[in-house]
C-alpha positions as CSV (number, residue, x, y, z in Angstrom):
1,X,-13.5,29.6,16.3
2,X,-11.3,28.0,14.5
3,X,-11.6,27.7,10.5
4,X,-10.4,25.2,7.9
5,X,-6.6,26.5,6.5
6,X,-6.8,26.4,2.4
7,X,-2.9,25.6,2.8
8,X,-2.1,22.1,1.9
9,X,1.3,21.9,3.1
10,X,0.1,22.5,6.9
11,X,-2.9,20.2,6.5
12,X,0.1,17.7,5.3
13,X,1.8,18.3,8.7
14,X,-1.1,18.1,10.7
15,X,-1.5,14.6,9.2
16,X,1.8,13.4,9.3
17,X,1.6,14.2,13.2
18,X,-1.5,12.1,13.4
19,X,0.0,9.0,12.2
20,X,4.0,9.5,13.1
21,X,4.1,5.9,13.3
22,X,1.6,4.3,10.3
23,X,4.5,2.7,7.8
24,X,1.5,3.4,5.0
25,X,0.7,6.8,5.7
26,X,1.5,8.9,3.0
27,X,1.6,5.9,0.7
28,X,-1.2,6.1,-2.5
29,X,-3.0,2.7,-3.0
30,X,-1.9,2.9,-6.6
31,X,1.8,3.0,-5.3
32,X,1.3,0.0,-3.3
33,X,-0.2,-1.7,-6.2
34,X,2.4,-0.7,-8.6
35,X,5.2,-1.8,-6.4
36,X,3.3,-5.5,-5.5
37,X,3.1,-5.9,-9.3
38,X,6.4,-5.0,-9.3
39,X,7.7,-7.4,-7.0
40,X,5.1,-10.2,-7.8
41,X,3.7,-9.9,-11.0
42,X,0.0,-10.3,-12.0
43,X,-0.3,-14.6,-11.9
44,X,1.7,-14.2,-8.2
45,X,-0.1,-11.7,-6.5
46,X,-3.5,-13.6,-7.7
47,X,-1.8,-16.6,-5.9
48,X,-0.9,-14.6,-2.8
49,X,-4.2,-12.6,-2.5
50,X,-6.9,-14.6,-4.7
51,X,-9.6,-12.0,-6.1
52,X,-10.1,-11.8,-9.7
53,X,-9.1,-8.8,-10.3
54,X,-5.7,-10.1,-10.4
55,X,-6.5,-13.5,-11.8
56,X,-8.8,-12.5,-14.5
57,X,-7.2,-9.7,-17.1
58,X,-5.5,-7.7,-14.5
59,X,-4.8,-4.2,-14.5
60,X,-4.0,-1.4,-12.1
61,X,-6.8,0.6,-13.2
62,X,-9.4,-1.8,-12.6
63,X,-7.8,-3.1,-9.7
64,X,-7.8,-0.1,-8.4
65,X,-11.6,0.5,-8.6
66,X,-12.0,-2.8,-6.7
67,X,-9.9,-1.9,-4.1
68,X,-11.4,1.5,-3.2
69,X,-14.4,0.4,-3.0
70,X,-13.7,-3.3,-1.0
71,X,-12.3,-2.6,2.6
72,X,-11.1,-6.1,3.6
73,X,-9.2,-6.8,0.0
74,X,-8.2,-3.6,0.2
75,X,-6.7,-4.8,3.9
76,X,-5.0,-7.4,2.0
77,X,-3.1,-5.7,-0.6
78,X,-1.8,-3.4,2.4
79,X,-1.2,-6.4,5.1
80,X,0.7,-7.9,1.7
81,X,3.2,-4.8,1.1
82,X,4.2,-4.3,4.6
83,X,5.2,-8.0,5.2
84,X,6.9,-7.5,1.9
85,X,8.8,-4.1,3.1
86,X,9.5,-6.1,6.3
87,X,11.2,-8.9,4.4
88,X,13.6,-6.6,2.2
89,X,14.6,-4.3,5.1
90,X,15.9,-8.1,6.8
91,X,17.1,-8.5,3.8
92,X,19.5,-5.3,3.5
93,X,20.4,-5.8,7.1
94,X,22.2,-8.9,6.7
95,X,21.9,-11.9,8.2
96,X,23.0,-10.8,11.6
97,X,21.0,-8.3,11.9
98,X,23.8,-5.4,11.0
């Protein structure tokens, strides 16, 4: 039998061989907040995803504890910053695709 390693670097590989191809893996949910925020601000990202913890006194923190514990806005946030990375990686390419 086979027991659980106490080495985090190999349990880090293992994963990152599990999900070669998941643009989010290795990403935390505070970083994706952080860079939305970023990139939107507070009164934009409550237009583009409309929960109130970013219409009503935002703040990473609490949007945070939302998030964790609500699948489908937590969906949203992540559906959000990958059409976001999609749109600046066209972006540095050029506009023929170089």
């Amino acid at each position: 039998m086979s027991e659980p390693t106490d080495n985090p670097q190999s349990d880090q590989v293992a994963a990152d061989k599990a999900q070669p191809r998941n643009p989010l893996h290795g990403l935390t949910l505070e970083a994706i907040l952080t860079e939305l925020v970023a990139h939107y601000g507070w009164e934009a990202l409550g237009q583009q995803i409309n929960i109130r913890c970013f219409t009503d006194d935002p703040s990473i923190k609490s949007s945070l504890k939302f998030l964790r514990k609500t699948p489908w806005a937590r969906e949203k946030v992540e559906s959000l910053y990958l059409y976001v990375q999609r749109k600046q990686s066209k972006k540095k390419e050029g506009p023929h695709g170089v």
